[in-house]
C-alpha positions as CSV (number, residue, x, y, z in Angstrom):
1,X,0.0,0.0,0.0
2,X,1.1,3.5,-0.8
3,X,1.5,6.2,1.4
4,X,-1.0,8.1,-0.7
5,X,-3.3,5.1,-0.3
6,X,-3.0,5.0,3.4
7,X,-3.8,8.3,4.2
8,X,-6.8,8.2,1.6
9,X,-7.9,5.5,3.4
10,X,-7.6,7.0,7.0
11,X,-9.6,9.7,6.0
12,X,-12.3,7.6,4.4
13,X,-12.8,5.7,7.1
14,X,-12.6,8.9,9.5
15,X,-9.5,7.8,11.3
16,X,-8.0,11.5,10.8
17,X,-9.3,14.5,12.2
18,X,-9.0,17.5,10.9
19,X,-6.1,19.6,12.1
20,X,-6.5,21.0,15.3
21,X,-9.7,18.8,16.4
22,X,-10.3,18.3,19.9
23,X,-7.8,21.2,20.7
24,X,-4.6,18.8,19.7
25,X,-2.1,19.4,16.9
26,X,-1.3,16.3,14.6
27,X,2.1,16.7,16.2
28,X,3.2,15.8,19.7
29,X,6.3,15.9,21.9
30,X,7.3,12.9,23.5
31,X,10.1,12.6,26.2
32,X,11.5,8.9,24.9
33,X,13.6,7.1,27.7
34,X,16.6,4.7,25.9
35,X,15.5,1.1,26.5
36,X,18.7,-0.3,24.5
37,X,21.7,0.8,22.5
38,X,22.9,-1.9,20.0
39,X,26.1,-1.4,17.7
40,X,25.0,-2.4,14.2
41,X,28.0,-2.0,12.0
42,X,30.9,0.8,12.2
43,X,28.8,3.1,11.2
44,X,25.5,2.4,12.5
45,X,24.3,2.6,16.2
46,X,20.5,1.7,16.8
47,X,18.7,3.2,20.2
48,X,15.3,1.9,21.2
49,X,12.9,4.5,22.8
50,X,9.9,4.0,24.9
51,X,8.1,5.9,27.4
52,X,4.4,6.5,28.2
53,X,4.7,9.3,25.3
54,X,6.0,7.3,22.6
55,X,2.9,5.2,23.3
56,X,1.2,8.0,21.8
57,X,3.5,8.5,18.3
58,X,3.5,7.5,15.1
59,X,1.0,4.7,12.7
60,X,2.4,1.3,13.0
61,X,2.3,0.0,9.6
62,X,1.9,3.5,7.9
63,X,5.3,4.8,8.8
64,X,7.3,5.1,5.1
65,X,9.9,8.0,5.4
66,X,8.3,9.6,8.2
67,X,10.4,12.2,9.5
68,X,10.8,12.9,13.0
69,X,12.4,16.1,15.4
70,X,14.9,14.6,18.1
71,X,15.9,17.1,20.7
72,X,19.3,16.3,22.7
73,X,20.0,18.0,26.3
74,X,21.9,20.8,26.3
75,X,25.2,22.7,28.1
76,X,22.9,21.6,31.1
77,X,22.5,18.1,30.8
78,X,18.3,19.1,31.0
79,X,15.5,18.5,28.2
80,X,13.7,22.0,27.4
81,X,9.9,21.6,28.7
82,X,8.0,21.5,25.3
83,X,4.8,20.3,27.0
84,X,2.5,22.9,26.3
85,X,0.2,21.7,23.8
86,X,-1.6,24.9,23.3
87,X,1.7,26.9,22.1
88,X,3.8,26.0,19.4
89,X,6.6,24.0,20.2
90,X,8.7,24.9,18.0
91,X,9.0,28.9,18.5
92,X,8.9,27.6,22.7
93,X,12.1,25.9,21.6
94,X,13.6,29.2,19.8
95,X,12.8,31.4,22.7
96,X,14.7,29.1,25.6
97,X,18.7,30.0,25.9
98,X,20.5,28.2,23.6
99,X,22.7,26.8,26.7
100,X,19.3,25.4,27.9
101,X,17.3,24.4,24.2
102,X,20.2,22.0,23.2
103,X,20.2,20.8,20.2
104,X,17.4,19.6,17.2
105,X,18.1,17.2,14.2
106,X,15.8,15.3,11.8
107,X,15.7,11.7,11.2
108,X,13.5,8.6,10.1
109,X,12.0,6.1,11.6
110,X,13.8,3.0,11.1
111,X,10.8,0.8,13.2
112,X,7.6,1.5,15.4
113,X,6.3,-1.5,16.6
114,X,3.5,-2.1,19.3
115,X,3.7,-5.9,21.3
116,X,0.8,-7.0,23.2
117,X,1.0,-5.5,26.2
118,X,0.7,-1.8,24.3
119,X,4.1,-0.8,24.4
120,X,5.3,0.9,21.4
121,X,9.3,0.9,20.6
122,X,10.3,3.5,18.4
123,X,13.3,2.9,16.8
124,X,16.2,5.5,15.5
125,X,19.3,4.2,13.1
126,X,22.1,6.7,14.3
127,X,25.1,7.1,11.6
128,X,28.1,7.9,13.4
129,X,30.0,10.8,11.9
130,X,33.2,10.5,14.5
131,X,36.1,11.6,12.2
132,X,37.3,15.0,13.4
133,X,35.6,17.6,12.4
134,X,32.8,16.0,11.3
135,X,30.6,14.9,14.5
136,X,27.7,16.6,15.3
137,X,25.3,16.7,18.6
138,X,23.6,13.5,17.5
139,X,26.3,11.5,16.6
140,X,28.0,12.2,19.8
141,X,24.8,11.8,22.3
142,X,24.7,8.4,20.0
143,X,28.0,7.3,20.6
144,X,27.9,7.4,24.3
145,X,24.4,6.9,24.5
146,X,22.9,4.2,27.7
147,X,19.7,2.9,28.9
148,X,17.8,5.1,30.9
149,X,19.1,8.3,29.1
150,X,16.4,10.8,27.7
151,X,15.6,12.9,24.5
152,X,12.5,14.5,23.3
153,X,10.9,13.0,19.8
154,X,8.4,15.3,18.0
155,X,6.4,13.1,15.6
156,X,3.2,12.5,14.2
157,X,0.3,12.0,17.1
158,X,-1.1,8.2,16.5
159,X,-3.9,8.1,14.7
160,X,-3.1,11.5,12.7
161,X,-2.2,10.8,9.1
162,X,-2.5,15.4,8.6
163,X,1.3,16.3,9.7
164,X,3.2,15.9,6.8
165,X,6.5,14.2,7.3
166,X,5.6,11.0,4.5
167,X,7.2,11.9,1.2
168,X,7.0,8.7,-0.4
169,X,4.1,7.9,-2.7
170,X,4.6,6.0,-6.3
171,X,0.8,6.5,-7.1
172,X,0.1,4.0,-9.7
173,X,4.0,3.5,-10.7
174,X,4.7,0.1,-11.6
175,X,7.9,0.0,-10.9
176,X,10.1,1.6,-8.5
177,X,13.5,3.1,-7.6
178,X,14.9,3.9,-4.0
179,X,18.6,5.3,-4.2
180,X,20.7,7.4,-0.8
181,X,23.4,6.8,1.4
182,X,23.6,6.0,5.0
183,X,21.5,8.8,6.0
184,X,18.7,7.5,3.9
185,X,19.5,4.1,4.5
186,X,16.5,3.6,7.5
187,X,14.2,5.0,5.3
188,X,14.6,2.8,2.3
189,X,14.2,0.0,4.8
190,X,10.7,1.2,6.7
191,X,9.1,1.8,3.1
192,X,10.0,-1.5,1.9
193,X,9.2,-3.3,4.8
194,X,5.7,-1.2,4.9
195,X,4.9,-1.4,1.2
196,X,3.0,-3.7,-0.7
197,X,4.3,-7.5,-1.0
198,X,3.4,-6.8,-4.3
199,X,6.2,-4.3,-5.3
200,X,8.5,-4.2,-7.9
201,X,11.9,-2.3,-8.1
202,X,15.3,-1.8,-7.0
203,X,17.5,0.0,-3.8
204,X,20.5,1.5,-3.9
205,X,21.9,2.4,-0.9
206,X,25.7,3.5,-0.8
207,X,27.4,3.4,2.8
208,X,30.9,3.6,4.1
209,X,32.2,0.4,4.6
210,X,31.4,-3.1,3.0
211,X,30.3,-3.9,7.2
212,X,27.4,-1.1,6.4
213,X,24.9,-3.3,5.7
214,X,22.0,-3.2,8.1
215,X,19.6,-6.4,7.4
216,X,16.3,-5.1,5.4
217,X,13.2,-7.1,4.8
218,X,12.4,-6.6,1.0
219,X,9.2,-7.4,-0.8
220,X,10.4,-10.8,-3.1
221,X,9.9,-8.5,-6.4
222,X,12.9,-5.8,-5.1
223,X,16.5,-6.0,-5.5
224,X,18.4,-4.3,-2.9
225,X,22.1,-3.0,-4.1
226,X,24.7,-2.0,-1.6
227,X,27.1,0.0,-2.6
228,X,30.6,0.6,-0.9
229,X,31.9,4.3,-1.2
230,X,35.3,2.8,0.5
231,X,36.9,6.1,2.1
232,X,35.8,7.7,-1.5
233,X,33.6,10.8,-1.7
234,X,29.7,10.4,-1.4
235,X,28.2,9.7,-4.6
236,X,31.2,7.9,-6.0
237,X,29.4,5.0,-6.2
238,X,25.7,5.8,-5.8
239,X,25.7,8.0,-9.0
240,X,27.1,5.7,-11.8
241,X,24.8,2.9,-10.3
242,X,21.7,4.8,-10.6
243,X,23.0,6.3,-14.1
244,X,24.0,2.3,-15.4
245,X,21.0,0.8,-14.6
246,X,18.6,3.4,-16.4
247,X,21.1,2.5,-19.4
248,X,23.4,5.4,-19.9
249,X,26.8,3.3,-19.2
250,X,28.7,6.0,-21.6
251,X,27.5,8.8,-19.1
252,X,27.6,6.8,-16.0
253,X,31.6,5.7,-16.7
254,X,32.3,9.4,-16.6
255,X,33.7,11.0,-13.6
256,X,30.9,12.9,-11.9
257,X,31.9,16.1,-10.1
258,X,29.4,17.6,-7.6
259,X,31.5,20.3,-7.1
260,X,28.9,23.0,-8.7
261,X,25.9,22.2,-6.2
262,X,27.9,22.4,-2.7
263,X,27.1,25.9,-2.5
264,X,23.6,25.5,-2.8
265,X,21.0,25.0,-0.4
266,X,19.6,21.6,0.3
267,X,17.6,20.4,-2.4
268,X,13.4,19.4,-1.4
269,X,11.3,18.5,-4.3
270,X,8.6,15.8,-4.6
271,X,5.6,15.7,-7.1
272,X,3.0,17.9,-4.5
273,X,6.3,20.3,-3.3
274,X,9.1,22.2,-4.8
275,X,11.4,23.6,-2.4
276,X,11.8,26.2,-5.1
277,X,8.5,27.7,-5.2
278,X,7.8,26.3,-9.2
279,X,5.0,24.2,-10.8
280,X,5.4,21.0,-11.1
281,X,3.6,20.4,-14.1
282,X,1.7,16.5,-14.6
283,X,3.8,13.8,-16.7
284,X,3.5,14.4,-20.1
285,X,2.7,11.4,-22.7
286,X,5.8,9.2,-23.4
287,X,8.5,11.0,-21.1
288,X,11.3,8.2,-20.3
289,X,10.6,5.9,-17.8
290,X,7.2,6.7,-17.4
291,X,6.1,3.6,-15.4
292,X,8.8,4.4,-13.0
293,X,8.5,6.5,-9.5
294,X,11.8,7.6,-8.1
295,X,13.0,8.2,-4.4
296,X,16.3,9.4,-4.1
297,X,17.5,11.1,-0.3
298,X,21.1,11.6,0.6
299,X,23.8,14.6,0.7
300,X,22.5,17.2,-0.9
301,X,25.0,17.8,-3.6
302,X,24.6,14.3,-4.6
303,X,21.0,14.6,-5.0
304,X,21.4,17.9,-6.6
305,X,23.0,15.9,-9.4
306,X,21.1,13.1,-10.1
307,X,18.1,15.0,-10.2
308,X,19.9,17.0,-13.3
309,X,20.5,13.8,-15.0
310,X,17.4,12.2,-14.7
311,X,15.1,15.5,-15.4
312,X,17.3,17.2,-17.8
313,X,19.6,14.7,-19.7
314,X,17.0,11.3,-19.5
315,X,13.7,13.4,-19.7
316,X,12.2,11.8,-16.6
317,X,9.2,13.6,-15.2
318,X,9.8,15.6,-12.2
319,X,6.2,14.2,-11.2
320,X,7.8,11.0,-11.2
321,X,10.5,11.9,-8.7
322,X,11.0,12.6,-4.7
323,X,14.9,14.7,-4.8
324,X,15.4,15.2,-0.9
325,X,18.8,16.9,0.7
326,X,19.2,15.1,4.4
327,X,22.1,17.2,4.7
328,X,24.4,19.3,3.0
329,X,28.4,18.4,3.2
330,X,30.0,21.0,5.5
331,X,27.1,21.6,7.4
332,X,25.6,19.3,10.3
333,X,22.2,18.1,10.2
334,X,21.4,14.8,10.5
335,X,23.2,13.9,13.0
């Protein structure tokens, strides 16, 4: 099932209010207590969060790429109080000191599950940026995190489908291509572990190491392609793979500089959003690949470029196409 179809669904069967009903946002803030911490790879640490708030997050089975706000504890070592749920949390978190706020990062869920006593475990996939100069406030609360250590989560309020935070949504595609790096990595595995048995397509996710290679339950019909980046620079490998396999091998063999893009701010376009204010206009008749939806997440600069090559050189629809920046080289902000 599509996200699309999911939330269709929800609100047929009047399983989503309206924003704002019964005085509640679709949003809540949750303070999420760590019930494990398990190394899964070099560059992978997954934390386990529950809590009598986290009871109250997310969709089981409708999760996707749902995004998700994680607040870390400050200079202080204290969670700002973001419990008000008549102001808006986010400009309460602007106005505390920035020695008391601490810090705020995006990420996806990588698993919410509920077992039968009620408890929900939500579940984050840290990557661990620990090279000098390259850690930020998540990476380093994740490194040294332990049970019984607290963050907040801001997420979707359960049984509210009217947030926002689900990009992915093939519509009627036929087929379908995933494509990121490590950052994207989780998400690629919730939507192919929440999507249709019936699915068809192919993953690639490039990581670090050859270790980097978190297990993923994929529909029979999907092919899921690891890619090793090998201390080489993101998109080394990601780019050519995406390029061969959509049959331009001349172009794809070519060194691929992503140079031109770092400058530019992260890239956010799907088929209902443009992070650049334009149209998207509707798939025209016989544009390349036109059974095909496209996911791609991942450094910005990266994504930056494929999105030129599949829109401008192969003539793919950006209807057709989800281009999200995670995170910009240089700049911390996914963790």
């Amino acid at each position: 099932m599509s996200a699309e179809t999911a939330v269709q669904e929800a609100l047929d069967e009047g399983a989503v209010p309206e924003a704002g009903a019964a005085g509640l946002p679709p949003f809540a803030v949750a303070r999420a207590r760590v019930e494990s911490v398990e190394l899964l790879s070099p560059s992978f640490v997954r934390v386990v969060f529950v809590g009598p708030d986290v009871d109250g997050l997310g969709n089981p089975g409708r999760t996707f790429d749902q995004r998700v706000k994680l607040v870390f504890p400050g200079r202080s070592g204290r969670l700002p109080d973001l419990s008000d749920e008549d102001s808006d949390w986010y400009q309460t978190w602007l106005g505390i000191p920035a020695e008391e706020r601490g810090s705020m990062r995006t990420y996806s869920i990588r698993d919410l599950a509920v077992d039968d006593a009620g408890t929900t475990r939500l579940v984050i996939d840290f990557v661990l940026h620990l090279e000098p100069g390259a850690t930020g406030p998540a990476s380093r609360w994740a490194s040294a995190a332990a049970p019984g250590d607290e963050l907040l989560v801001i997420g979707p309020r359960r049984g509210r489908l009217d947030g926002g935070g689900i990009e992915y949504g093939p519509g009627d595609a036929g087929t379908i291509l995933l494509a990121g790096d490590e950052t994207a990595a989780p998400a690629i595995a919730r939507i192919l572990e929440d999507i249709d048995p019936s699915s068809r397509g192919v993953a690639f996710i490039e990581v670090p190491h050859r270790g980097d290679r978190p297990a993923i339950s994929a529909p029979p019909g999907f092919e899921v392609r690891w890619l090793d980046r090998a201390g080489a620079d993101h998109g080394t490998a990601l780019i050519p793979a995406v390029l061969e396999h959509l049959g331009e091998r001349a172009a794809a063999a070519a060194t691929l500089s992503i140079s031109d893009v770092e400058s530019e701010d992260p890239l956010w376009e799907t088929p209902q959003y443009s992070g650049l204010g334009e149209d998207i206009a509707p798939a025209p008749e016989g544009e390349a690949h036109s059974d095909c939806y496209f996911w791609i997440a991942g450094e910005s600069g990266v994504v930056t470029t494929l999105r030129r090559r599949l829109v401008k050189d192969l003539g793919i629809a950006r209807s057709r196409v989800a281009f999200m920046g995670y995170w910009r080289r240089g700049v911390a902000m996914r963790g």
